[in-house]
C-alpha positions as CSV (number, residue, x, y, z in Angstrom):
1,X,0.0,0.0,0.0
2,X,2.7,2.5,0.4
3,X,4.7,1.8,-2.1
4,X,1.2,2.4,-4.3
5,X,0.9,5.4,-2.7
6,X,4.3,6.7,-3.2
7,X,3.9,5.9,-6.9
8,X,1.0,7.7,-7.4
9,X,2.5,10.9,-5.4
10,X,5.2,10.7,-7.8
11,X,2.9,10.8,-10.7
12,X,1.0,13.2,-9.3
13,X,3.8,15.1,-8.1
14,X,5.4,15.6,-12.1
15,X,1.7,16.2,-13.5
16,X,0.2,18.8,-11.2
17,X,3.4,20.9,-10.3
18,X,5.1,20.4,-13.0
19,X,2.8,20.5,-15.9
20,X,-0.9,21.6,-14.3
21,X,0.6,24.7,-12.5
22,X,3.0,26.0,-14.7
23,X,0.5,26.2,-17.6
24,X,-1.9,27.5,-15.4
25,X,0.0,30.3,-14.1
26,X,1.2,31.1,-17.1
27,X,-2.4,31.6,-18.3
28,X,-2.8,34.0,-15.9
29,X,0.2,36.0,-16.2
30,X,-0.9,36.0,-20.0
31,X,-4.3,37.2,-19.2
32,X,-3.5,39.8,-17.2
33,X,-0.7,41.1,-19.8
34,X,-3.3,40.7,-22.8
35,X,-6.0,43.4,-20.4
36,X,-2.7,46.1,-19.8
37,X,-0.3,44.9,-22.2
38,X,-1.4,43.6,-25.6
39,X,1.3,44.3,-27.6
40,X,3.5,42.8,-25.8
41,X,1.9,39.4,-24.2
42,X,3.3,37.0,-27.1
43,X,7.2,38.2,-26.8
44,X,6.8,38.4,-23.0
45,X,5.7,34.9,-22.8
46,X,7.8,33.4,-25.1
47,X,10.5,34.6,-23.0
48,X,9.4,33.3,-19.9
49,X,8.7,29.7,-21.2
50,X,12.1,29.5,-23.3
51,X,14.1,30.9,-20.0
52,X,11.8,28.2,-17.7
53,X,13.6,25.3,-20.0
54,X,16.9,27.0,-19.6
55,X,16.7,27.0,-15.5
56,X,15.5,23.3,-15.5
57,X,18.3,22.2,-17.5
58,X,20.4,24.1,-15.4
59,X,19.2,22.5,-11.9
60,X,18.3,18.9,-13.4
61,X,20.9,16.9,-10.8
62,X,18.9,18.8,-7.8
63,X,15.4,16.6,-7.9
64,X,15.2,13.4,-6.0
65,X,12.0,12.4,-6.9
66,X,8.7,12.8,-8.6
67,X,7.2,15.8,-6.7
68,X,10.8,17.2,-6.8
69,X,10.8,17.1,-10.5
70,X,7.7,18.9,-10.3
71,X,8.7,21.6,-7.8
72,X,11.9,22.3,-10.1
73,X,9.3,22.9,-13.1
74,X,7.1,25.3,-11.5
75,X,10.0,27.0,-9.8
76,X,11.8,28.0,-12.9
77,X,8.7,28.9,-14.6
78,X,8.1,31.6,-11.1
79,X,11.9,32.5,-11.4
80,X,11.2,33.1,-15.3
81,X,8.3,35.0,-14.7
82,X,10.3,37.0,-12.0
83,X,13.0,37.8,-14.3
84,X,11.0,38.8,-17.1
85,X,8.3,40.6,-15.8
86,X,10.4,42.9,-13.3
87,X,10.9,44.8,-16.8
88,X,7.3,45.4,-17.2
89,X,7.1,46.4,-13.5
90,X,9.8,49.6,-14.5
91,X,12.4,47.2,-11.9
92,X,10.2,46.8,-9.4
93,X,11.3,44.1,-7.7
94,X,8.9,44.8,-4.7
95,X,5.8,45.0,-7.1
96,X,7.0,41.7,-9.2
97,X,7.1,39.4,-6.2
98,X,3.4,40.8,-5.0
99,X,2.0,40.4,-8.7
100,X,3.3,36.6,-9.1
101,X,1.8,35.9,-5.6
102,X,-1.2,36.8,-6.4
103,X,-1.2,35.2,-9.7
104,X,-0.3,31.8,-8.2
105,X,-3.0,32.1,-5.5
106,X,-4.7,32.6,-8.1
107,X,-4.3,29.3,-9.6
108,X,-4.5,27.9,-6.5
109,X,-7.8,29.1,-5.3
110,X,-10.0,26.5,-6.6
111,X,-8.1,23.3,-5.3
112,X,-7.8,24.6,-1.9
113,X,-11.1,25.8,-1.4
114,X,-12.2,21.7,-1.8
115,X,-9.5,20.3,0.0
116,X,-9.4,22.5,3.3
117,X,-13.3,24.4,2.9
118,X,-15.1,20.8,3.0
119,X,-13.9,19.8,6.8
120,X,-16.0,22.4,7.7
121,X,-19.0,20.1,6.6
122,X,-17.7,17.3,8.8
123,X,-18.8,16.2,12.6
124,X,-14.6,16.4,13.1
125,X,-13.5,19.6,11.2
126,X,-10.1,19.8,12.9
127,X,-9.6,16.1,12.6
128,X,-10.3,16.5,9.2
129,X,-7.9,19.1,8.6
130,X,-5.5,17.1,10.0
131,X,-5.8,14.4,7.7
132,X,-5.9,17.0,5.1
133,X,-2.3,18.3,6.4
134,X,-1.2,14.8,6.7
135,X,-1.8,14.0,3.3
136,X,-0.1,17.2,1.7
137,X,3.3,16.5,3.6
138,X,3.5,12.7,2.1
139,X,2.7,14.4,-1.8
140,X,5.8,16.8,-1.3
141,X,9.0,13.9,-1.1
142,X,12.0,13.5,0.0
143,X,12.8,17.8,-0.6
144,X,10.6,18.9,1.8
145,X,10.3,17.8,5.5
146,X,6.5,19.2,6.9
147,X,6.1,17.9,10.5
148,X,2.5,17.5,11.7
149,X,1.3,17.5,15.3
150,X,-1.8,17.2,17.3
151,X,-1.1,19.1,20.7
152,X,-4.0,18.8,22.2
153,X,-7.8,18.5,21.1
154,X,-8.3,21.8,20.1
155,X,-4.9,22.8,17.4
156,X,-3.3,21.6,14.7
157,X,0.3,22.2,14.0
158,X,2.5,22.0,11.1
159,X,6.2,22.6,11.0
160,X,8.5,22.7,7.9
161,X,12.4,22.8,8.2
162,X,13.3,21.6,5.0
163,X,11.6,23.1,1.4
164,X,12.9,22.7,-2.2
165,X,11.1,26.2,-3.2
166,X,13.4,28.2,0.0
167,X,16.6,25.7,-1.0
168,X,16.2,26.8,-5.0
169,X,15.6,30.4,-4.5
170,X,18.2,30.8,-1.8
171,X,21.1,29.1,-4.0
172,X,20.2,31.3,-7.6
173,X,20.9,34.4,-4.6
174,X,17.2,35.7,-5.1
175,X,15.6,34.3,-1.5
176,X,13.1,36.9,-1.1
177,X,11.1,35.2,-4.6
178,X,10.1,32.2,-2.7
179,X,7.6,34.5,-0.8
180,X,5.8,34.0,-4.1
181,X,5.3,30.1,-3.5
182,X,4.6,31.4,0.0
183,X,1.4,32.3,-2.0
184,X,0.5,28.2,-1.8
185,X,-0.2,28.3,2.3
186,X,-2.0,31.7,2.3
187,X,-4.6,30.6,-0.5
188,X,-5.6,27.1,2.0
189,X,-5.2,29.1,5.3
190,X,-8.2,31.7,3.6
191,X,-10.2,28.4,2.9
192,X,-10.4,27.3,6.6
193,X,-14.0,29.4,7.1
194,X,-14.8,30.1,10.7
195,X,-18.3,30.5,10.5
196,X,-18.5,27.0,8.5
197,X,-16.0,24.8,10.4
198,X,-15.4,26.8,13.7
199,X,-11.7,26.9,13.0
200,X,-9.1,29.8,11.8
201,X,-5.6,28.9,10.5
202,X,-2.2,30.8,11.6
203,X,1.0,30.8,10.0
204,X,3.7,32.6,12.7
205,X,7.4,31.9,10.8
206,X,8.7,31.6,7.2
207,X,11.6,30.6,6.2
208,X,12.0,32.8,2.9
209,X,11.7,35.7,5.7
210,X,15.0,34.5,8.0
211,X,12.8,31.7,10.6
212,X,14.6,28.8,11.3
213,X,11.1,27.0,9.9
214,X,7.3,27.8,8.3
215,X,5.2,27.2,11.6
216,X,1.2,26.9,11.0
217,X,-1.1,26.3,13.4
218,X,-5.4,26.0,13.0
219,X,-7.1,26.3,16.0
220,X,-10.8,25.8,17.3
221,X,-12.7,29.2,17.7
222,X,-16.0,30.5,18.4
223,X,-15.7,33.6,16.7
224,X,-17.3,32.9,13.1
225,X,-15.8,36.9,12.0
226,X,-12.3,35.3,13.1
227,X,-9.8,36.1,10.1
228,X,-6.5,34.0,9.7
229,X,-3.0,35.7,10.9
230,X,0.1,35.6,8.2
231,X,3.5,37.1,9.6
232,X,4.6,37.0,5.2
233,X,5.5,40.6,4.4
């Protein structure tokens, strides 16, 4: 049973972040250049996509795995993105790394919403987010070490000290673009709905901003107006 499990994380692991999410993003960025843009949408992502191949071919020794393959994919095509579109943005760097967050929550959105706004359906919502939490850490391999706990009956916590995103951003010298992929545990922490599940999310450290880990925590609440509390900047 595990080893079936492992295989299909693999699989899915190559399809959705290496294939599903790239293209999808990419949408998105083209999109929004086609609305302020026009002119320039086909050149600028041309670009992007022929400077993606070139940073995967570059960093092709550095995935272990499946979902490693797939996290080297979708981080080329952000540090792509990032280095083409800071010329759109005048050489805003600032303005670059808040536009591609958004973008990939974007892309995002949707999945989430299913995954971490059902529990809230459930007789166990917190359990259920637990299994939830569970289940993401086993689909990210070997390159990324996510710690889940059950403290007591009332929060769930979730610790990573290891991430392929913060270990590829940090070694091309440009850490402060894997706030963009910091985009991923905003757009699920938004999805835990108060009023639905009695639950808000936390996130308290991040790596990509100096932490010595990402700590998350959801909790049980009786405030249904309760809004989740991000320390990203």
């Amino acid at each position: 049973m595990d080893e079936t499990r492992t295989t299909l994380w693999e699989l899915e692991g190559r399809w959705t972040m290496g294939r599903a999410l790239p293209r999808d993003l990419l949408s998105t960025i083209g999109a929004w250049l086609r609305r302020e843009f026009p002119d320039r949408r086909a050149f600028v992502l041309a670009v992007i996509r022929r400077r993606a191949e070139e940073i995967r071919e570059e960093d092709a020794g550095l995935p272990v795995d499946g979902p490693a393959e797939g996290m080297l994919a979708l981080s080329a095509t952000v540090l792509a993105a990032h280095e083409t579109l800071i010329d759109v943005f005048d050489g805003d760097a600032r303005r670059t790394v808040l536009f591609l967050r958004q973008a990939l929550g974007s892309v995002l959105r949707r999945p989430f919403q299913v995954t971490f706004g059902a529990p809230g359906r459930r007789d166990d919502p917190l359990g259920a987010i637990e299994s939830a939490c569970r289940a993401e850490a086993g689909r990210h391999g070997a390159s990324v070490d996510i710690r889940v706990e059950r403290p007591d009956a009332d929060a769930v916590e979730m610790r990573v000290e290891r991430c392929f995103f913060h270990d590829f951003f940090a070694r091309r010298g440009v850490g402060d673009v894997t706030t963009v992929m910091c985009a991923w545990d905003a757009t699920w922490m938004r999805a835990v709905d108060p009023a639905v599940s009695g639950l808000r999310a936390e996130r308290t450290t991040l790596r990509s901003q100096g932490d010595d880990a990402c700590r998350f925590r959801v909790v049980c609440t009786e405030d249904p107006a309760a809004t989740f509390v991000d320390a990203l900047r």
